[in-house]
C-alpha positions in Angstrom: -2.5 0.8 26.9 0.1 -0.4 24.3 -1.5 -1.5 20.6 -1.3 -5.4 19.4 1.1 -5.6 17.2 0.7 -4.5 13.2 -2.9 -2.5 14.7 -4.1 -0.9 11.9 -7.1 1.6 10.8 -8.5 0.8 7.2 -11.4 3.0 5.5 -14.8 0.8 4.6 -13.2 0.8 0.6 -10.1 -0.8 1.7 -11.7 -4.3 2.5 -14.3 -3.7 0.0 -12.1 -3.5 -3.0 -9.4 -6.7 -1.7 -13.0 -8.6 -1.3 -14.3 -7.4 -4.8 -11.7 -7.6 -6.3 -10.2 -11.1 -4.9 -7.2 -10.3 -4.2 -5.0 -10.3 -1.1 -1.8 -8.1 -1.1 1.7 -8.6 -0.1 3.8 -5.6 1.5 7.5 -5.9 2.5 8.9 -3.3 5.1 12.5 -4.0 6.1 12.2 -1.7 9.5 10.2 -4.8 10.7 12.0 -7.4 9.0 8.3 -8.5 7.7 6.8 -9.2 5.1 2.8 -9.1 5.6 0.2 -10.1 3.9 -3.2 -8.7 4.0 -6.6 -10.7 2.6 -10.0 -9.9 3.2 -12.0 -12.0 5.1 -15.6 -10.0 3.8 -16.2 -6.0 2.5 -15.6 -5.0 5.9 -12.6 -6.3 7.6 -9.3 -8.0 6.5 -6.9 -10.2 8.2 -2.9 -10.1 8.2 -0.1 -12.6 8.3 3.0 -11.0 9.1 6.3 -13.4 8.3 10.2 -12.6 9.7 12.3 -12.0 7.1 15.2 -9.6 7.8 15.4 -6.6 6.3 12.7 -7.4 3.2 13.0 -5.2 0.5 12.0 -5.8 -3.3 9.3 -8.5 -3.7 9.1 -10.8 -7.4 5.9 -12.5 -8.2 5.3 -14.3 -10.9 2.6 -17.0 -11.2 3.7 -19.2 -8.6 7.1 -18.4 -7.8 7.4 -15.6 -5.1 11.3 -14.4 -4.5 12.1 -11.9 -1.5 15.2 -9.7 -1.3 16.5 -9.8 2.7 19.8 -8.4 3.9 22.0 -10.6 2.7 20.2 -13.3 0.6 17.3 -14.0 -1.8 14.8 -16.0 -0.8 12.9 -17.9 -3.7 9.2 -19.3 -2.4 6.6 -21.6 -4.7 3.1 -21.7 -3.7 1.3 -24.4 -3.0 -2.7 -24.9 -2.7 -2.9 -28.4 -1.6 -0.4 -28.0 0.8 -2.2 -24.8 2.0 -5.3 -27.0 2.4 -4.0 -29.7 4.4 -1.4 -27.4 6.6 -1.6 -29.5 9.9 -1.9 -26.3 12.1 -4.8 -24.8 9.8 -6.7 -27.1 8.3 -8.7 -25.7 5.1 -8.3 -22.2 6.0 -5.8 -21.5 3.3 -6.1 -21.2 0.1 -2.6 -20.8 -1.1 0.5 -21.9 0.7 4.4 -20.0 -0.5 6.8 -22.3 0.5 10.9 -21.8 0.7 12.5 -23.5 -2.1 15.5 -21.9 -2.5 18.1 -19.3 -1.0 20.8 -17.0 -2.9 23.3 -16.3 -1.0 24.1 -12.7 -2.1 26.1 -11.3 0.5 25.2 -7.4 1.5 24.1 -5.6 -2.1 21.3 -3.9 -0.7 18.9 -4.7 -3.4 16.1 -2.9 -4.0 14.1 -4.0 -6.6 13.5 -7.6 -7.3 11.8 -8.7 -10.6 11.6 -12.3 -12.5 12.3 -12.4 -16.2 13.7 -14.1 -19.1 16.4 -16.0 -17.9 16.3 -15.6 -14.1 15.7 -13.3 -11.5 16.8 -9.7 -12.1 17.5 -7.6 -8.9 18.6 -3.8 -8.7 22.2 -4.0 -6.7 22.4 -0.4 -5.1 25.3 -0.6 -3.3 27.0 -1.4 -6.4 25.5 1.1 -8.5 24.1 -1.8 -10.9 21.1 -3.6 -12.5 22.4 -7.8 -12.0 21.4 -11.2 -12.5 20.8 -13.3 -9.5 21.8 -16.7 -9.7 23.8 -19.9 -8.1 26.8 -19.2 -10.1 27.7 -15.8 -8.3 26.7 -13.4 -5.9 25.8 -11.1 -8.5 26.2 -10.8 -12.0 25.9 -7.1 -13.3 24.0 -6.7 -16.5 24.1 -3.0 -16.7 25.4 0.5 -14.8 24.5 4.1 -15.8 26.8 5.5 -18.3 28.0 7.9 -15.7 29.4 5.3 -13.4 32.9 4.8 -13.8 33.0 1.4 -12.8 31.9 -0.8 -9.9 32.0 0.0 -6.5 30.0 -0.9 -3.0 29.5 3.0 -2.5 26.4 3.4 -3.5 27.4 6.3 -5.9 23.8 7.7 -7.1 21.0 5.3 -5.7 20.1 3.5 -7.8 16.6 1.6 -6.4 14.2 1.4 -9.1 13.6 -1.1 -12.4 10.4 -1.3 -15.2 10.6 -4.7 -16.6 9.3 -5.4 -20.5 9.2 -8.0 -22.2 11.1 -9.8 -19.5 14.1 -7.3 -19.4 14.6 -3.9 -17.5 13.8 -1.2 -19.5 13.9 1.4 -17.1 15.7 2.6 -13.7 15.3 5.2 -11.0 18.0 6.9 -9.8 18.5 9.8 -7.0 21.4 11.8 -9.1 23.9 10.8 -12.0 26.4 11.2 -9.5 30.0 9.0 -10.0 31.1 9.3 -6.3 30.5 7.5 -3.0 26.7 8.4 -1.6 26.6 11.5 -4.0 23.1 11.6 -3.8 22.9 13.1 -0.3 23.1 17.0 -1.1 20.6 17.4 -3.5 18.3 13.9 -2.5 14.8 15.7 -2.9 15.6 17.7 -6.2 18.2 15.5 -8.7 16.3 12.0 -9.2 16.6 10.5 -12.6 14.6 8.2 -14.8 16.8 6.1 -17.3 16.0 4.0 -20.6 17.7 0.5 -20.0 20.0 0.1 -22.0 21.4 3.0 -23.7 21.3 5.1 -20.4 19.3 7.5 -22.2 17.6 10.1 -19.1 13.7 9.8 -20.0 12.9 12.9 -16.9 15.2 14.4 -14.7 15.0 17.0 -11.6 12.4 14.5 -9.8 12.2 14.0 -5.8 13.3 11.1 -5.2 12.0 8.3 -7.8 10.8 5.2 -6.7 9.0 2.1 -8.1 9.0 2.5 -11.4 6.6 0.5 -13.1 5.1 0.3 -17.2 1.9 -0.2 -17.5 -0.1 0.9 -21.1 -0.4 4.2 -20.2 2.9 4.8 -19.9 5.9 5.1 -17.2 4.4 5.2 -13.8 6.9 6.0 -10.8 6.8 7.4 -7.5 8.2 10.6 -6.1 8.6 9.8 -2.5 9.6 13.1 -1.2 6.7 15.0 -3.3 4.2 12.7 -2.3 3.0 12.7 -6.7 2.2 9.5 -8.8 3.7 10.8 -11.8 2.9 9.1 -15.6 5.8 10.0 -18.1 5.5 9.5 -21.6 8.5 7.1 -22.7 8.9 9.2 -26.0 8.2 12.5 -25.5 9.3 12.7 -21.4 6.0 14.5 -20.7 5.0 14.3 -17.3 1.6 13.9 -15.9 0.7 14.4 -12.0 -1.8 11.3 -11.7 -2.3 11.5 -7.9 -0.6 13.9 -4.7 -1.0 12.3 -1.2 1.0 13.9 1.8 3.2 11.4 2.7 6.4 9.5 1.8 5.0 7.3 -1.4 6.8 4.2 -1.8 6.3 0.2 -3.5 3.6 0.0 -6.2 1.6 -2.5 -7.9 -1.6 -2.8 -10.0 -4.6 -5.0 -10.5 -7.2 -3.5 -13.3 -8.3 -0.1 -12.8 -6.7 -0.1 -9.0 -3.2 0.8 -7.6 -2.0 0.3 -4.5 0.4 2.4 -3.0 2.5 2.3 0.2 3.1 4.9 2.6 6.5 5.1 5.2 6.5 7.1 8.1 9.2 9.6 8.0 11.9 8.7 10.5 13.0 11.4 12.9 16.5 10.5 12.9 17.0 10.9 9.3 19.4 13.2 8.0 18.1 12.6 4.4 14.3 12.3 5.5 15.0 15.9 7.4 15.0 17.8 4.1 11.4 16.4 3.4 8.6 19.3 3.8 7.3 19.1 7.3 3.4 18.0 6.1 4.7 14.9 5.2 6.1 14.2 9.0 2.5 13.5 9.9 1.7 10.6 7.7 1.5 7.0 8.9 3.0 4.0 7.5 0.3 1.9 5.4 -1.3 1.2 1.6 -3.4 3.5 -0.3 -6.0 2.8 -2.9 -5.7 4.4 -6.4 -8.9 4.5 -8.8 -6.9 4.9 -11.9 -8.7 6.4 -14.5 -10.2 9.3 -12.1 -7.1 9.6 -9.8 -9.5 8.8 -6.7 -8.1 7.4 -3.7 -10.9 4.8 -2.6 -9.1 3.1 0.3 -6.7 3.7 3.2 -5.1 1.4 5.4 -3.0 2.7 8.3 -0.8 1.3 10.3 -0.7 2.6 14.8 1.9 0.1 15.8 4.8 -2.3 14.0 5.1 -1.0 10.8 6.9 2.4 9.8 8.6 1.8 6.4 7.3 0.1 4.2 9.0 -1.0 0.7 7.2 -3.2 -1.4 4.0 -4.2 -2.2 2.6 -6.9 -5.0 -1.0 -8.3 -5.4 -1.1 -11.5 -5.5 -4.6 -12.2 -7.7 -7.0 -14.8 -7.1 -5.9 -15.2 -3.4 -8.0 -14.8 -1.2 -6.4 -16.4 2.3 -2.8 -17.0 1.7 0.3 -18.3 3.9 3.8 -17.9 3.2 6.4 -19.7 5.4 9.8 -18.0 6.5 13.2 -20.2 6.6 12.7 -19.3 10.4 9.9 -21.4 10.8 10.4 -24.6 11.3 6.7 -25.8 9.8 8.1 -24.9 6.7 10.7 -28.1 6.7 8.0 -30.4 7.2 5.6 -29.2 4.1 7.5 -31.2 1.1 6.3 -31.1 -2.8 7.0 -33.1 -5.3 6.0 -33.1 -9.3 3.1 -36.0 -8.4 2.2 -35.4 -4.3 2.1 -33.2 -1.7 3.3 -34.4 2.1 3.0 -32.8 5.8 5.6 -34.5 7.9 4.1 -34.8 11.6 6.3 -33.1 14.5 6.3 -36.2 16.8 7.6 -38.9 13.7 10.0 -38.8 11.1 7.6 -40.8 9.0 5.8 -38.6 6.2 2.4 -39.1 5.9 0.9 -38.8 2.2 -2.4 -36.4 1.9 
């Protein structure tokens, strides 16, 4: 008998820490062209919303503004409690309510990591080898390139998929190899990842399996090696590294709310030339979110997916919420939901009339 779709397994501290901590959590996995998000509903159970968006990669978050990296475009949302409370099809079952506001039409960068900061949104443009600005003036403006690409290219020379914001700036990249050639990263993909200063290019660690999600927090530089399975903690002036956590599976998209990371997991696709050279153990792992007790290195919650979602590539908590919505431009509820600075209005499907709350 075939699964529901987005069926899922979750340990007893999975909900209990969402619920505890009130938080829901928002994971993007562009294999499903979703982006989910998951809220508890009590200390046992939680509840999903999955939304279409094609392809969805990086995921920025800050306050109220929510921007999502697609295929070709960037989708900028703003969240909205009263119309989350008033949402015709729900009634007072939301708490908080992302709503489109506005679209970038980037064209096809593949952009990884999406972050606000000062002055805009800042996205990581892999196949142009780049950190960039994303904005209504261009399709992309590059702010920055390793110092060992020659200049800019869609070739994707070295991977580049990773960016640590400070102070409202990247400060630090991932990168698969310092390789100035189309795809170079492909040979040695599991043993020649890179962790860069932003902006002197300066390499902070070197030799990693395939960095991801790099994040600074206090402690220090935080990233991912997916193909190792290890949450690794370098120290930004020394380079000492620190194995923080080792899970068998394909690590991947990071975020962190007090003591407590959460971690996603991707399932390792057969068909994958570049997944093949990933140790076997790892091909058993399924798709979904781990909990990370920080200061002891537990993990003290699972979620797993059994059907829908495989790869999984961001995730960001979105604190305080605990029942949120977000609309896709697919959806046509989301043309009828209109803010303005003084008032909030549902349009009704049957009249063209808007109807103040």
């Amino acid at each position: 008998m075939a699964l529901p779709p987005f069926s899922c397994q979750y340990t007893p501290g999975f909900a209990a820490t969402l619920h505890q901590l009130g938080i829901s959590l928002a994971l993007s996995t562009y294999q499903a062209g979703k982006v989910v998000l998951l809220s508890p509903k009590n200390e046992q159970s939680i509840v999903q919303l999955p939304r279409s968006f094609g392809k969805a990669m990086g995921i920025a978050l800050h306050e109220d503004r929510m921007a999502i990296a697609t295929k070709d475009e960037v989708i900028v949302l703003r969240n909205s409690p009263a119309l989350a409370h008033h949402y015709p099809a729900k009634p007072a079952v939301y708490d908080n309510m992302f709503m489109p506001r506005a679209n970038f039409y980037t064209g096809a960068l593949d952009i990884h990591d999406l972050e606000f900061g000062k002055g805009g949104l800042f996205a990581v443009n892999t196949f142009f080898s780049c950190l960039c600005k994303i904005d209504a003036n261009y399709n992309f403006t590059p702010i920055w390139q390793p110092p060992f690409i020659s200049k800019l290219a869609a070739e994707d020379r070295c991977h580049l998929n990773g960016m640590a914001m400070k102070d409202g700036q990247p400060a630090y990249a991932t990168a698969f190899n310092q390789g100035d050639t189309p795809k170079s990263w492909r040979p040695t993909v599991t043993t020649s990842g890179v962790v860069m200063e932003v902006p002197s290019g300066k390499v902070i660690a070197s030799g990693l399996a395939m960095p991801h999600s790099p994040r600074l927090y206090p402690e220090g530089i935080f990233v991912l090696l997916s193909a190792a399975g290890t949450l690794l903690k370098i120290n930004p002036a020394s380079g000492q590294k620190t194995t923080v956590f080792q899970h068998p599976g394909f690590l991947r998209g990071m975020d962190r709310h007090g003591d407590y990371l959460f971690i996603g997991v991707s399932k390792i696709r057969a068909s994958s030339k570049t997944f093949a050279k990933i140790d076997d153990k790892f091909k058993q792992s399924p798709a979904g979110i781990l909990v990370v007790h920080l200061p002891s290195g537990k993990l003290v919650g699972q979620l797993a997916y059994q059907e829908s979602v495989e790869e999984i590539y961001d995730i960001k908590v979105l604190p305080g919420m605990l029942r949120p919505n977000i609309m896709s431009t697919l959806q046509d509820d989301h043309k009828r939901g209109l803010a303005t600075p003084f008032a909030t209005y549902w349009g009704k499907e049957t009249e063209k009339k808007l109807n103040p709350l």
